[in-house]
N, CA, C and O atoms as CSV, one atom per row, in Angstrom:
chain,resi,resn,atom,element,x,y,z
A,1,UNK,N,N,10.996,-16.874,7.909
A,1,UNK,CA,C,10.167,-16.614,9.092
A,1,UNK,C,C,9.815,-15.123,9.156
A,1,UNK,O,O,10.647,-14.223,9.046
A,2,UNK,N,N,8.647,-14.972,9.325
A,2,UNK,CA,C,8.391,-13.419,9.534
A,2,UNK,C,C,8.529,-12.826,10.934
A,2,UNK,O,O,7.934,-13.479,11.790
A,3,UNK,N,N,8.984,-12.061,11.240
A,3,UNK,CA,C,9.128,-11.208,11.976
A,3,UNK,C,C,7.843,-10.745,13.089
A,3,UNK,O,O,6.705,-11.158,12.865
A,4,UNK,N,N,8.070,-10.032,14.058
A,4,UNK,CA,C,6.605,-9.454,15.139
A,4,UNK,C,C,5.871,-7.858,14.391
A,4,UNK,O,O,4.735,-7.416,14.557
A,5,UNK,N,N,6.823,-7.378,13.698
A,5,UNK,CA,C,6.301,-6.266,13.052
A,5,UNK,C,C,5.931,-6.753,12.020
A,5,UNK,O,O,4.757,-6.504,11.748
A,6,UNK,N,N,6.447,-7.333,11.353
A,6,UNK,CA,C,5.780,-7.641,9.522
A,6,UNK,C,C,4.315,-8.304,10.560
A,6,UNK,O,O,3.194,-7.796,10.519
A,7,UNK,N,N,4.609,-9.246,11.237
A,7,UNK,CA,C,3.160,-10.111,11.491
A,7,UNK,C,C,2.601,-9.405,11.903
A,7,UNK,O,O,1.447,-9.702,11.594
A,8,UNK,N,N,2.591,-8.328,12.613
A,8,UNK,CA,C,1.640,-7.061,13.163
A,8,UNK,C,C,1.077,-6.071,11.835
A,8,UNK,O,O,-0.056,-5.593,11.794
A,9,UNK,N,N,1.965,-5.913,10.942
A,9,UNK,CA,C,1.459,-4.926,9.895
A,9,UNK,C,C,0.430,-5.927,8.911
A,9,UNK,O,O,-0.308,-5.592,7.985
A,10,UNK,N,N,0.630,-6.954,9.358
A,10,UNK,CA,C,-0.125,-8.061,7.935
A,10,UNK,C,C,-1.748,-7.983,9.194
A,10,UNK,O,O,-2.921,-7.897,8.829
A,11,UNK,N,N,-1.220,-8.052,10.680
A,11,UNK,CA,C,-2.589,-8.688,11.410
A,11,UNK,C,C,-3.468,-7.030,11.481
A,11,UNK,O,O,-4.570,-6.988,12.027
A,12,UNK,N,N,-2.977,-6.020,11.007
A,12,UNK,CA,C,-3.404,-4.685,11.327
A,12,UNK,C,C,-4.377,-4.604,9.436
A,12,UNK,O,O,-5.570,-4.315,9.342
A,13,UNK,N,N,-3.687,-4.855,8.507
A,13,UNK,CA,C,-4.145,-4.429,7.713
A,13,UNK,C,C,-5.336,-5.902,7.159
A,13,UNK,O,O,-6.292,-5.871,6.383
A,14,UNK,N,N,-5.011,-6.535,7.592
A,14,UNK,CA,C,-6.224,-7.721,7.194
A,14,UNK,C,C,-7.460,-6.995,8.252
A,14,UNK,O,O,-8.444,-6.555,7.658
A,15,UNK,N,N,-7.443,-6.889,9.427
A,15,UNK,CA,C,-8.797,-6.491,9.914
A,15,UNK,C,C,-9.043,-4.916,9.360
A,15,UNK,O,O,-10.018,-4.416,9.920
A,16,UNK,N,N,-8.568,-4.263,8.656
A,16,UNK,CA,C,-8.739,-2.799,8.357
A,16,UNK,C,C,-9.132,-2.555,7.003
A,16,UNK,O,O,-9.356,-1.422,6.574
A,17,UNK,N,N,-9.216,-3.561,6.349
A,17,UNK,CA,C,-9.074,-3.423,4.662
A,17,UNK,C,C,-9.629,-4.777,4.161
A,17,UNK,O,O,-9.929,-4.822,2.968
A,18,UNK,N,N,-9.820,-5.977,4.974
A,18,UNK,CA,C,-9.838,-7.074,4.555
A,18,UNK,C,C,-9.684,-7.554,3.168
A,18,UNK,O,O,-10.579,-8.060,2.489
A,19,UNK,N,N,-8.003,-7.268,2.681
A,19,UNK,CA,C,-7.719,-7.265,1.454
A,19,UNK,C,C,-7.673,-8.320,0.497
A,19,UNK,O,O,-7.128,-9.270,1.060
A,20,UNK,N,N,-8.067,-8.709,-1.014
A,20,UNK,CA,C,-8.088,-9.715,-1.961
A,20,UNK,C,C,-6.712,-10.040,-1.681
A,20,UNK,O,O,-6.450,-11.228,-1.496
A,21,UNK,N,N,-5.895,-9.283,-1.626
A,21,UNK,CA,C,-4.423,-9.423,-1.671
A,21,UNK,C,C,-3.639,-8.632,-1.126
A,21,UNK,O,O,-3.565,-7.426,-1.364
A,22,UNK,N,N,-2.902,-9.340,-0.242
A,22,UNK,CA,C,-1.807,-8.657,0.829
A,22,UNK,C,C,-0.132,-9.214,1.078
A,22,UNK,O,O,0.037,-10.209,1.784
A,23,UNK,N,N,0.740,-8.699,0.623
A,23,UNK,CA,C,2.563,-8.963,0.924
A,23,UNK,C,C,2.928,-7.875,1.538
A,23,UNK,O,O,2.681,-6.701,1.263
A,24,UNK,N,N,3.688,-8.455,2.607
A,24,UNK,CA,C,4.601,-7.556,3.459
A,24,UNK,C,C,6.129,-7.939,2.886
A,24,UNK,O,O,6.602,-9.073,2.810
A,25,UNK,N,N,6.606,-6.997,2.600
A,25,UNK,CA,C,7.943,-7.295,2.343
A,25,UNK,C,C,9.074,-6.885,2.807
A,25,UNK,O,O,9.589,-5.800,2.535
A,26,UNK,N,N,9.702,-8.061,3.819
A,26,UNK,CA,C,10.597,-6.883,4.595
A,26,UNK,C,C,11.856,-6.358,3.547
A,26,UNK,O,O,12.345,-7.316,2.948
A,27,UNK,N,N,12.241,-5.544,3.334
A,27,UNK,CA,C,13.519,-5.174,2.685
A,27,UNK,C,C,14.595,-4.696,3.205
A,27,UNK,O,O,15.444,-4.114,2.530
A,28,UNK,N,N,14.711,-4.944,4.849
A,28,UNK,CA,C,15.748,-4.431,5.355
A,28,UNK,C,C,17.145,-5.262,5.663
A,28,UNK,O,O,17.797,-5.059,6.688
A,29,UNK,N,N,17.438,-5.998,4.887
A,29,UNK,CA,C,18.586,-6.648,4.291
A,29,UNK,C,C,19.120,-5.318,3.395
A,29,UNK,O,O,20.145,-4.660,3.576
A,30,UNK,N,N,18.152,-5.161,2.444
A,30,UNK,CA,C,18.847,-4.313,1.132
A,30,UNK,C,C,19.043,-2.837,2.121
A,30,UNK,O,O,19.507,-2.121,1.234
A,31,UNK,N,N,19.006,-2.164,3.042
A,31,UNK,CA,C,19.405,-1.373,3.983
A,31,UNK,C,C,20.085,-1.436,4.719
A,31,UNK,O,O,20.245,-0.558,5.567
A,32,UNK,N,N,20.847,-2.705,4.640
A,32,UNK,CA,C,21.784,-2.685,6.024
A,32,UNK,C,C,22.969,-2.145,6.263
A,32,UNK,O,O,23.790,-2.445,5.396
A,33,UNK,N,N,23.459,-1.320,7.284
A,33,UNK,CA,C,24.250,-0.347,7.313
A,33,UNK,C,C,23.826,1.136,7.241
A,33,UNK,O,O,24.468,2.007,7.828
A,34,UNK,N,N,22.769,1.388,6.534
A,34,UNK,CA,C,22.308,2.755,5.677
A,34,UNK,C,C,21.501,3.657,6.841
A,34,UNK,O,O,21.436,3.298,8.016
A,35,UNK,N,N,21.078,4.521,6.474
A,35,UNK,CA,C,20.425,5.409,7.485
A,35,UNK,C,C,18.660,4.633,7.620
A,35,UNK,O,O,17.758,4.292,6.856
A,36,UNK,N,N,18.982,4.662,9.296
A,36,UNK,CA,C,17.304,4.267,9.193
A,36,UNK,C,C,17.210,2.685,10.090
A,36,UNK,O,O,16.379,2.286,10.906
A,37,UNK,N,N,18.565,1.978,9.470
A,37,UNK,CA,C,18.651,0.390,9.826
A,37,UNK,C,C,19.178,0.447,11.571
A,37,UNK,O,O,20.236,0.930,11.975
A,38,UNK,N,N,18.182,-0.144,12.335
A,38,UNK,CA,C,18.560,-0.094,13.947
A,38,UNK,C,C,19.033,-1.720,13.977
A,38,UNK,O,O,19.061,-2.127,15.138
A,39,UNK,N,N,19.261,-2.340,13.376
A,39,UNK,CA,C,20.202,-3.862,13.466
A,39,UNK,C,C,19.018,-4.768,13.657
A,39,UNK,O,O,19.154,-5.990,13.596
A,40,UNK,N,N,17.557,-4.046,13.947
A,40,UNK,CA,C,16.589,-5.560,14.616
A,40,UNK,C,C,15.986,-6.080,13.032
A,40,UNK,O,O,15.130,-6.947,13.206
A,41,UNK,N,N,16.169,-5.832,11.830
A,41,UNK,CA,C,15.948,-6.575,10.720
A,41,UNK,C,C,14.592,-6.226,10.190
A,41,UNK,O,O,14.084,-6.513,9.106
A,42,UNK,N,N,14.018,-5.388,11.428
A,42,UNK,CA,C,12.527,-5.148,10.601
A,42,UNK,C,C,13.036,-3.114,10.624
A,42,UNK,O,O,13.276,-2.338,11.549
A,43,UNK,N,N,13.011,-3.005,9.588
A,43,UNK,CA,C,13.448,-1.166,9.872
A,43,UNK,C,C,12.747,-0.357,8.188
A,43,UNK,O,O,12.372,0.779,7.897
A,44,UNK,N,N,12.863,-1.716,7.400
A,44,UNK,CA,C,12.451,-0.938,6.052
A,44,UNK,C,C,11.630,-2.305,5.163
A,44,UNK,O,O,12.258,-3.268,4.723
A,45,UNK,N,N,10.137,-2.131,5.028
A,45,UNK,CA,C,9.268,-2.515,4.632
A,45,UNK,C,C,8.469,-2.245,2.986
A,45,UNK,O,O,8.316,-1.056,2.706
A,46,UNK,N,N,8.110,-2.992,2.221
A,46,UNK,CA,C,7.630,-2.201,0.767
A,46,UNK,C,C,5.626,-3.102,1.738
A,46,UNK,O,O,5.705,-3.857,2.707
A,47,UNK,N,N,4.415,-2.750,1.183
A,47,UNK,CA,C,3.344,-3.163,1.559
A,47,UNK,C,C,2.989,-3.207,0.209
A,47,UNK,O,O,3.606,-2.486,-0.575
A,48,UNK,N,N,1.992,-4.019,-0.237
A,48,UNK,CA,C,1.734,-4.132,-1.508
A,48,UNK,C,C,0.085,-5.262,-1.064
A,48,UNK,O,O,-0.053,-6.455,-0.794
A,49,UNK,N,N,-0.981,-3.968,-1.205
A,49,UNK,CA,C,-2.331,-4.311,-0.862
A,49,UNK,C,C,-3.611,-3.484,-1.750
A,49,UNK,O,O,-3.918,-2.321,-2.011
A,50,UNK,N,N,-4.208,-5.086,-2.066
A,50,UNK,CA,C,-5.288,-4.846,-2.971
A,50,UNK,C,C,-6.589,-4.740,-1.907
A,50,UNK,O,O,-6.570,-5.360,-0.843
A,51,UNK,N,N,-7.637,-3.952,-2.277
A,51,UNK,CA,C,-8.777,-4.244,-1.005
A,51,UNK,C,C,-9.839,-3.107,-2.033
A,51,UNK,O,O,-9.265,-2.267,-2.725
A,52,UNK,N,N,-11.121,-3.176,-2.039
A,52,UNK,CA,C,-12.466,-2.966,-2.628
A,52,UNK,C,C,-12.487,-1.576,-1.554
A,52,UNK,O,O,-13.334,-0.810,-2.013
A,53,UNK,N,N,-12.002,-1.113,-0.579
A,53,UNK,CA,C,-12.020,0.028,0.432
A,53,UNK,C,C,-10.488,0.996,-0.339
A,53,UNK,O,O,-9.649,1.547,0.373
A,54,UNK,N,N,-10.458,0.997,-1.348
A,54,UNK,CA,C,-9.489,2.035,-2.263
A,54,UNK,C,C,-9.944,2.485,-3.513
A,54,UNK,O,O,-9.461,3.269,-4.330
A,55,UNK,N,N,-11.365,1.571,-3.477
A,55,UNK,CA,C,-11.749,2.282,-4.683
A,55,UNK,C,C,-12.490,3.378,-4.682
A,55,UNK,O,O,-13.282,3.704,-3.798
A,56,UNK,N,N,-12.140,4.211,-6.092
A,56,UNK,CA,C,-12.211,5.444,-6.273
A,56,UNK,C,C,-11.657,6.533,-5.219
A,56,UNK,O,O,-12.114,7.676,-5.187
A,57,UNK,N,N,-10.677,6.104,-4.397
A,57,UNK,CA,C,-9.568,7.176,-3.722
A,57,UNK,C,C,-8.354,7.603,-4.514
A,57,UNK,O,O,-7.949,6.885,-5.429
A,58,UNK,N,N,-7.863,8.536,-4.260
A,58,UNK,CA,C,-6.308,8.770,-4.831
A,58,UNK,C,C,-5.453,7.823,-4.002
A,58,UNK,O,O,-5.660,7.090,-3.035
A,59,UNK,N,N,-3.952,8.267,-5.099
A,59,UNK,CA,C,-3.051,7.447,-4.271
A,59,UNK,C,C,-2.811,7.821,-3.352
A,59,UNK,O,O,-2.931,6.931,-2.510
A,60,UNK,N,N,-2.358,9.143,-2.758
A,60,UNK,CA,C,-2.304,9.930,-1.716
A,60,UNK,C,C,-3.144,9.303,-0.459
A,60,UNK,O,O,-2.660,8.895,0.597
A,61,UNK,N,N,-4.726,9.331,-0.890
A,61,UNK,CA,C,-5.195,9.375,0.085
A,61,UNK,C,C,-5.310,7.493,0.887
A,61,UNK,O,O,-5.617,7.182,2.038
A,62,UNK,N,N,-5.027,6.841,0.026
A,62,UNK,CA,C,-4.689,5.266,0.451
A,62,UNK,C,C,-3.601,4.821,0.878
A,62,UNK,O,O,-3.331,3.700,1.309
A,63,UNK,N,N,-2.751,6.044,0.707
A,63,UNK,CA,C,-1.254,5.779,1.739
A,63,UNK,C,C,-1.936,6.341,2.874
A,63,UNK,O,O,-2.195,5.553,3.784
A,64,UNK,N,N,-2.228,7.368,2.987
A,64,UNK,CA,C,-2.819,7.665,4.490
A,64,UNK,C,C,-3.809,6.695,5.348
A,64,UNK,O,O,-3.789,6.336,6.526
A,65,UNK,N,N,-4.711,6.415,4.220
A,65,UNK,CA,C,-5.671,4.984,4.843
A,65,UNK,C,C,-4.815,4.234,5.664
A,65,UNK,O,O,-5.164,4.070,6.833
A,66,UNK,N,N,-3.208,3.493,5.067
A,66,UNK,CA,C,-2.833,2.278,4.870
A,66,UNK,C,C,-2.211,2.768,6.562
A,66,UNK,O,O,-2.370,2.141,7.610
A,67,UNK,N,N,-1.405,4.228,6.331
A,67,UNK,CA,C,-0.822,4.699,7.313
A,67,UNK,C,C,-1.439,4.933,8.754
A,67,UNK,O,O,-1.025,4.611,9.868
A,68,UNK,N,N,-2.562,5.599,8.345
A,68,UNK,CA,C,-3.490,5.435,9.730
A,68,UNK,C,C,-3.906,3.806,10.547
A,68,UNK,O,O,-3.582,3.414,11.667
A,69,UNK,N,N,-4.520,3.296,9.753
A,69,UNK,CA,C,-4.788,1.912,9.786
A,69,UNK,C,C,-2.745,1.331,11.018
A,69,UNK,O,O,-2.998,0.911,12.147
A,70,UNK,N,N,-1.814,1.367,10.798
A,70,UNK,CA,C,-0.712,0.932,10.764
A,70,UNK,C,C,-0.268,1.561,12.163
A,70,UNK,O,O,0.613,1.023,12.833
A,71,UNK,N,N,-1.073,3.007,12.671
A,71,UNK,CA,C,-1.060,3.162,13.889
A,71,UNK,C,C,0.831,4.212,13.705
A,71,UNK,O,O,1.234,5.057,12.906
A,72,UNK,N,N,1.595,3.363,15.187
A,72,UNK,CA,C,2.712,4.372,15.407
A,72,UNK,C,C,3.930,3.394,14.488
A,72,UNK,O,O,5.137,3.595,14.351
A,73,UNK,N,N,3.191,2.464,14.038
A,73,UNK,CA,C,4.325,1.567,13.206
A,73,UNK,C,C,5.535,2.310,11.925
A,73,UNK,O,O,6.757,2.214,11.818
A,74,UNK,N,N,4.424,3.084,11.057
A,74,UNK,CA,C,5.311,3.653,10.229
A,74,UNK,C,C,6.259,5.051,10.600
A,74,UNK,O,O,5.459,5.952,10.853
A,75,UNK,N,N,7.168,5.372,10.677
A,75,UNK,CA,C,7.932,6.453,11.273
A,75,UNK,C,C,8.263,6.335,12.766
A,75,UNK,O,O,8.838,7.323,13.222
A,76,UNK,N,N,8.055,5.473,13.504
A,76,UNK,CA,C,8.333,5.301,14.751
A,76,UNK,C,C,8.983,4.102,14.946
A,76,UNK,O,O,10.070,4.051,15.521
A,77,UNK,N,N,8.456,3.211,14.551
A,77,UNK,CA,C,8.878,1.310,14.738
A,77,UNK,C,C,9.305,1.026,13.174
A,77,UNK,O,O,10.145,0.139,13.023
A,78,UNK,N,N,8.904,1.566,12.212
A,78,UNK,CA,C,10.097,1.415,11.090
A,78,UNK,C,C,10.551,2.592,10.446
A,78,UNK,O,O,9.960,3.664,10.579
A,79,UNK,N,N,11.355,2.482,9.898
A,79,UNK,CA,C,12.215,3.816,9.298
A,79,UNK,C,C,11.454,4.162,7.939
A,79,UNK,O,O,10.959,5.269,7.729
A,80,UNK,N,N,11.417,3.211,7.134
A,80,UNK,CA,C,10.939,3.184,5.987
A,80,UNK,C,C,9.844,2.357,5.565
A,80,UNK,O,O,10.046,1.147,5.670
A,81,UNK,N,N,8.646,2.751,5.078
A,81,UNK,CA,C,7.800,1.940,4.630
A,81,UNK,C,C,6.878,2.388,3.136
A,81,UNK,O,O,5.974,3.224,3.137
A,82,UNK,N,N,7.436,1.482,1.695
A,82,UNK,CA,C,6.553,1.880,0.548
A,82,UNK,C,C,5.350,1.605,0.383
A,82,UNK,O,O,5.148,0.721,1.217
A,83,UNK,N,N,4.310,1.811,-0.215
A,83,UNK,CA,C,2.856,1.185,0.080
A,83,UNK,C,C,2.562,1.483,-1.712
A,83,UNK,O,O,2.627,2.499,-2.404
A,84,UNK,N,N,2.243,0.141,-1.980
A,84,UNK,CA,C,1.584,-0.019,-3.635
A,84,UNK,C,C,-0.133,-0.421,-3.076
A,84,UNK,O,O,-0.516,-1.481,-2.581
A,85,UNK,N,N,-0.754,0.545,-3.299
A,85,UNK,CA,C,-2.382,0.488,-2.581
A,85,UNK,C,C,-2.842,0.426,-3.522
A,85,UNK,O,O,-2.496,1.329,-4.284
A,86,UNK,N,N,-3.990,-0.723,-4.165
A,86,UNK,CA,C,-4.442,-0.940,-5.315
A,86,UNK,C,C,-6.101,-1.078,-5.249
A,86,UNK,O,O,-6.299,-1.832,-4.296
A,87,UNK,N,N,-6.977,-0.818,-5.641
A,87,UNK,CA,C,-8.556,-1.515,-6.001
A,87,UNK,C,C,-8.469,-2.844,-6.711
A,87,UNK,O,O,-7.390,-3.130,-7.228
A,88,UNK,N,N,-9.352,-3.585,-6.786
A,88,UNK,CA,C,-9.212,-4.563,-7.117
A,88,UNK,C,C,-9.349,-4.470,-8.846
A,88,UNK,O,O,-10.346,-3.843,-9.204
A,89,UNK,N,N,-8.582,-4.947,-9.829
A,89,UNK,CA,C,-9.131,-4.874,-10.938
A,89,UNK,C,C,-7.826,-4.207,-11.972
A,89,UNK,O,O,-7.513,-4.320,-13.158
A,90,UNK,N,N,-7.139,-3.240,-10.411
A,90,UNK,CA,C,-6.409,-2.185,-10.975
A,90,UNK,C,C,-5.076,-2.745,-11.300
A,90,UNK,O,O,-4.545,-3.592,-10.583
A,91,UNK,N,N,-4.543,-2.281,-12.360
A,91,UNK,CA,C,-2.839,-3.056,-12.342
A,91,UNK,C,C,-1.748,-2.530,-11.171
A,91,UNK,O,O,-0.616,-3.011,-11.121
């Protein structure tokens, strides 16, 4: 079952990117105990999104896309969040 944040980061980045391909992955099992984990199960996230609105950007600048887009979610409502931001085509 997914969670209100994973379903918020999936309903934020489908209208922002309308991506070929989108996984939220929560990973905050593999954090538990560690710095960062507040016990509610959503605290550390990997994002892994393909979308035609990354092409020809750096990586840099499509974490910021992904980050802006994501609002006060990343660093505020989760501790940790990785982002694999891809163009379509790209491995």
């Amino acid at each position: 079952m997914t969670g209100p944040i994973a379903h918020e980061i999936e309903q934020k980045l489908n209208a922002a990117f309308a991506p070929t391909a989108l996984a939220v992955i929560n990973d905050s099992a593999k954090h538990s105990g560690h710095s960062g984990d507040d016990g509610s199960g959503e605290s550390h996230f990997t994002v892994e999104i393909e979308s035609a609105a990354f092409e020809g950007v750096s990586r840099v600048n499509r974490q910021r896309m992904v980050n802006k887009a994501l609002g006060d979610i990343p660093g505020e409502r989760v501790h940790a969040l990785a982002i694999r931001a891809r163009a379509p085509g790209e491995a």
